[in-house]
C-alpha positions in Angstrom: -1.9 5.7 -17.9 -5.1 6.7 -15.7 -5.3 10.5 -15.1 -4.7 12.1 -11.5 -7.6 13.1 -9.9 -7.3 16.4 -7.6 -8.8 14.7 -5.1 -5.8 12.6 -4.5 -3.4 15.3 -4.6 -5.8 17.3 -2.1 -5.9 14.0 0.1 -1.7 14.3 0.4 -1.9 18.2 1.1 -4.7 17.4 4.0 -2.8 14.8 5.6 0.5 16.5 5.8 -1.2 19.6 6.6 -2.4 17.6 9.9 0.9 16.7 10.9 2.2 20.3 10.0 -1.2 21.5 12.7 -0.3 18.6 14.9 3.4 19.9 15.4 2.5 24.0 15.5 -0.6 23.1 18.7 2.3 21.1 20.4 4.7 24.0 20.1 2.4 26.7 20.4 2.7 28.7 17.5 0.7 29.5 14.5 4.0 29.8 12.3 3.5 26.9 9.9 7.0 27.8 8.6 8.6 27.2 11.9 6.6 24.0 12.2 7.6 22.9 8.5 10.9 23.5 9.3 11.6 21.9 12.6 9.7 19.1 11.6 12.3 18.7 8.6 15.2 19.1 10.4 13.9 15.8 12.8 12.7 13.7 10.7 16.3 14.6 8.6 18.4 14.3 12.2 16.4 10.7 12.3 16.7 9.3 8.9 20.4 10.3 8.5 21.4 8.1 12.2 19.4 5.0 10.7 20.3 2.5 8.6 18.3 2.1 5.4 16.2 -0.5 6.4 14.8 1.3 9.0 14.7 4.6 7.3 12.6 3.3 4.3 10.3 0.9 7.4 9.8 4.8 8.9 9.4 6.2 6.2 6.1 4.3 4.8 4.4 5.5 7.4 4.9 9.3 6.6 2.0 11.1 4.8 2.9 11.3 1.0 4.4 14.8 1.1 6.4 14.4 3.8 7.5 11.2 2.8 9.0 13.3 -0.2 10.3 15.9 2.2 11.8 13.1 4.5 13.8 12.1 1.4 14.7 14.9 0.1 18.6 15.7 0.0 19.0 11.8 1.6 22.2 9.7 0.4 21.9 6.2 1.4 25.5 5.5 0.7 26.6 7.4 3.6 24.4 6.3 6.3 24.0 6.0 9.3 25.8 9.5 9.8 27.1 9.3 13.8 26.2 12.2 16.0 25.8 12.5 20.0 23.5 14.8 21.7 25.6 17.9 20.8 26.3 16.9 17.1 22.3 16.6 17.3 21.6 20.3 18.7 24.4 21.6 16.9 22.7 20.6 13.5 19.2 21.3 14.4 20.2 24.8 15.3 21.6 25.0 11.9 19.1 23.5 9.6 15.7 24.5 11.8 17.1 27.9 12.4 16.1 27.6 15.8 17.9 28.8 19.2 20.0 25.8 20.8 18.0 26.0 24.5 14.9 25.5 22.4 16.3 22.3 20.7 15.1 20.0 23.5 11.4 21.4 24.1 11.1 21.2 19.9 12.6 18.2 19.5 10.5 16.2 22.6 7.3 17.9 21.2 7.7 16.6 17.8 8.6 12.7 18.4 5.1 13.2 20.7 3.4 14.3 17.9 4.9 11.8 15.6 4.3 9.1 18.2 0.9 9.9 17.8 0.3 9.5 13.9 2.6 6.3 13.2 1.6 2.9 14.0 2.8 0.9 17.1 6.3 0.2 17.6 7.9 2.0 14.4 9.0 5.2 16.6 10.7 2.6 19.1 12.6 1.0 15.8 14.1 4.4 15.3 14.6 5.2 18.5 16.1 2.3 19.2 19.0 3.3 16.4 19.8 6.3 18.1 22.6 6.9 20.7 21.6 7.0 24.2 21.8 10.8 25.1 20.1 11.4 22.0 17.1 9.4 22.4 17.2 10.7 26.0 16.3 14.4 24.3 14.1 13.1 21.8 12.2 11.4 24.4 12.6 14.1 27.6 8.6 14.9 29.1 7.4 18.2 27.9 5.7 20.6 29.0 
Protein backbone atom coordinates (compact mmCIF):
# COMPACT_ATOMS: atom_id res chain seq x y z
CA UNK A 1 0.00 0.00 0.00
CA UNK A 2 1.70 3.44 -1.00
CA UNK A 3 2.04 5.87 1.88
CA UNK A 4 -0.13 9.19 2.14
CA UNK A 5 1.61 12.13 1.39
CA UNK A 6 0.55 15.34 3.46
CA UNK A 7 0.37 17.05 0.57
CA UNK A 8 -2.76 15.35 -0.46
CA UNK A 9 -4.38 15.70 2.76
CA UNK A 10 -3.38 19.54 2.67
CA UNK A 11 -4.89 19.62 -1.02
CA UNK A 12 -8.48 18.30 0.58
CA UNK A 13 -8.29 20.87 3.60
CA UNK A 14 -7.41 23.82 0.81
CA UNK A 15 -10.17 22.99 -1.32
CA UNK A 16 -12.93 22.71 1.25
CA UNK A 17 -11.44 25.53 2.95
CA UNK A 18 -12.41 27.62 -0.43
CA UNK A 19 -15.80 26.59 -0.42
CA UNK A 20 -16.08 27.22 3.46
CA UNK A 21 -14.43 31.26 2.33
CA UNK A 22 -16.61 31.10 -0.74
CA UNK A 23 -19.90 30.73 1.50
CA UNK A 24 -18.67 33.15 4.64
CA UNK A 25 -17.83 36.44 1.65
CA UNK A 26 -21.30 35.57 0.28
CA UNK A 27 -22.89 35.83 3.71
CA UNK A 28 -20.82 38.37 5.14
CA UNK A 29 -19.32 36.94 7.98
CA UNK A 30 -15.99 35.82 9.11
CA UNK A 31 -17.59 32.98 11.38
CA UNK A 32 -16.33 29.88 9.65
CA UNK A 33 -18.50 27.95 12.06
CA UNK A 34 -21.62 29.59 10.88
CA UNK A 35 -20.49 28.99 7.39
CA UNK A 36 -19.54 25.18 8.10
CA UNK A 37 -22.70 24.84 9.44
CA UNK A 38 -25.14 26.27 7.12
CA UNK A 39 -23.40 24.87 4.46
CA UNK A 40 -24.11 21.38 6.12
CA UNK A 41 -27.44 21.79 6.77
CA UNK A 42 -27.95 22.47 2.65
CA UNK A 43 -26.19 20.29 1.16
CA UNK A 44 -27.99 17.71 4.02
CA UNK A 45 -31.65 19.48 3.14
CA UNK A 46 -30.43 18.59 -0.67
CA UNK A 47 -29.08 15.13 -0.51
CA UNK A 48 -31.94 13.91 1.78
CA UNK A 49 -34.94 15.26 -1.12
CA UNK A 50 -32.87 13.29 -3.92
CA UNK A 51 -32.87 10.10 -4.98
CA UNK A 52 -29.59 8.17 -4.77
CA UNK A 53 -28.54 8.50 -8.15
CA UNK A 54 -28.55 11.94 -8.09
CA UNK A 55 -27.15 12.33 -4.64
CA UNK A 56 -23.99 10.21 -5.40
CA UNK A 57 -23.93 12.27 -9.31
CA UNK A 58 -23.81 15.61 -6.74
CA UNK A 59 -21.91 14.37 -4.65
CA UNK A 60 -18.63 13.66 -6.95
CA UNK A 61 -18.34 16.94 -7.54
CA UNK A 62 -17.94 17.98 -3.75
CA UNK A 63 -14.33 18.60 -2.54
CA UNK A 64 -13.16 15.47 -0.59
CA UNK A 65 -14.01 16.71 2.91
CA UNK A 66 -17.16 17.74 2.20
CA UNK A 67 -17.94 15.02 0.17
CA UNK A 68 -17.44 13.11 3.67
CA UNK A 69 -19.45 15.76 5.42
CA UNK A 70 -22.27 15.56 2.67
CA UNK A 71 -22.51 11.90 3.69
CA UNK A 72 -22.26 11.92 6.98
CA UNK A 73 -25.44 10.72 9.02
CA UNK A 74 -27.04 9.82 5.19
CA UNK A 75 -29.42 6.61 4.93
CA UNK A 76 -30.12 5.72 1.45
CA UNK A 77 -32.86 3.49 2.35
CA UNK A 78 -35.09 6.19 3.31
CA UNK A 79 -34.70 8.66 0.55
CA UNK A 80 -35.93 10.92 -1.00
CA UNK A 81 -37.34 12.33 2.46
CA UNK A 82 -40.45 14.82 1.30
CA UNK A 83 -40.50 18.30 2.57
CA UNK A 84 -42.20 21.70 1.21
CA UNK A 85 -40.86 25.11 1.77
CA UNK A 86 -41.76 25.13 5.44
CA UNK A 87 -40.60 21.51 6.21
CA UNK A 88 -37.30 23.04 4.54
CA UNK A 89 -36.99 26.29 6.94
CA UNK A 90 -38.28 24.43 9.71
CA UNK A 91 -35.21 21.96 9.49
CA UNK A 92 -32.61 24.40 8.61
CA UNK A 93 -33.49 26.45 11.63
CA UNK A 94 -32.95 23.32 13.53
CA UNK A 95 -29.82 21.81 12.26
CA UNK A 96 -27.91 25.40 11.12
CA UNK A 97 -29.04 26.91 14.25
CA UNK A 98 -30.01 29.82 12.35
CA UNK A 99 -33.13 32.36 12.73
CA UNK A 100 -36.04 31.24 10.32
CA UNK A 101 -36.28 35.03 8.41
CA UNK A 102 -32.57 34.35 7.72
CA UNK A 103 -33.27 30.85 6.04
CA UNK A 104 -33.93 32.36 2.57
CA UNK A 105 -30.92 35.00 2.24
CA UNK A 106 -28.60 31.79 3.57
CA UNK A 107 -30.03 29.41 1.68
CA UNK A 108 -30.06 31.60 -1.90
CA UNK A 109 -26.37 32.68 -1.05
CA UNK A 110 -25.14 29.19 -0.78
CA UNK A 111 -26.73 27.33 -4.00
CA UNK A 112 -24.84 30.74 -5.63
CA UNK A 113 -21.82 29.77 -4.22
CA UNK A 114 -22.20 26.25 -4.97
CA UNK A 115 -23.35 27.12 -8.56
CA UNK A 116 -20.18 28.50 -8.87
CA UNK A 117 -17.76 25.56 -7.95
CA UNK A 118 -19.69 22.53 -9.63
CA UNK A 119 -19.72 21.82 -13.22
CA UNK A 120 -22.52 22.80 -15.63
CA UNK A 121 -25.83 21.44 -15.22
CA UNK A 122 -25.32 19.22 -11.97
CA UNK A 123 -26.96 22.05 -9.63
CA UNK A 124 -30.03 22.01 -12.21
CA UNK A 125 -30.21 17.94 -11.72
CA UNK A 126 -30.74 18.64 -8.01
CA UNK A 127 -32.79 21.35 -8.35
CA UNK A 128 -34.75 19.84 -10.62
CA UNK A 129 -35.68 17.06 -7.65
CA UNK A 130 -36.85 19.58 -5.46
CA UNK A 131 -40.45 20.76 -4.99
CA UNK A 132 -41.37 23.90 -6.53
CA UNK A 133 -41.57 26.35 -3.54
CA UNK A 134 -38.43 24.95 -2.46
CA UNK A 135 -36.41 25.47 -5.33
CA UNK A 136 -38.15 28.82 -5.56
CA UNK A 137 -36.12 29.72 -2.11
CA UNK A 138 -33.08 28.02 -2.97
CA UNK A 139 -32.98 29.93 -6.11
CA UNK A 140 -34.66 33.59 -4.90
CA UNK A 141 -31.95 36.72 -6.15
CA UNK A 142 -29.84 37.89 -3.33
CA UNK A 143 -28.66 40.60 -2.24
Amino acid sequence: MPPTHTADFEHAIHSANIWLKAVSEALETDNRHLAHRVLRTWLHMCRDRLTVDVAAHFAAQLPELLRGVYYDGWDPSVVPVKYDRQGYIDRFVREARVPAEDVPRIAAAITGVVRKHVSPGHLEAVLEQLPHDVRALLLQPTA
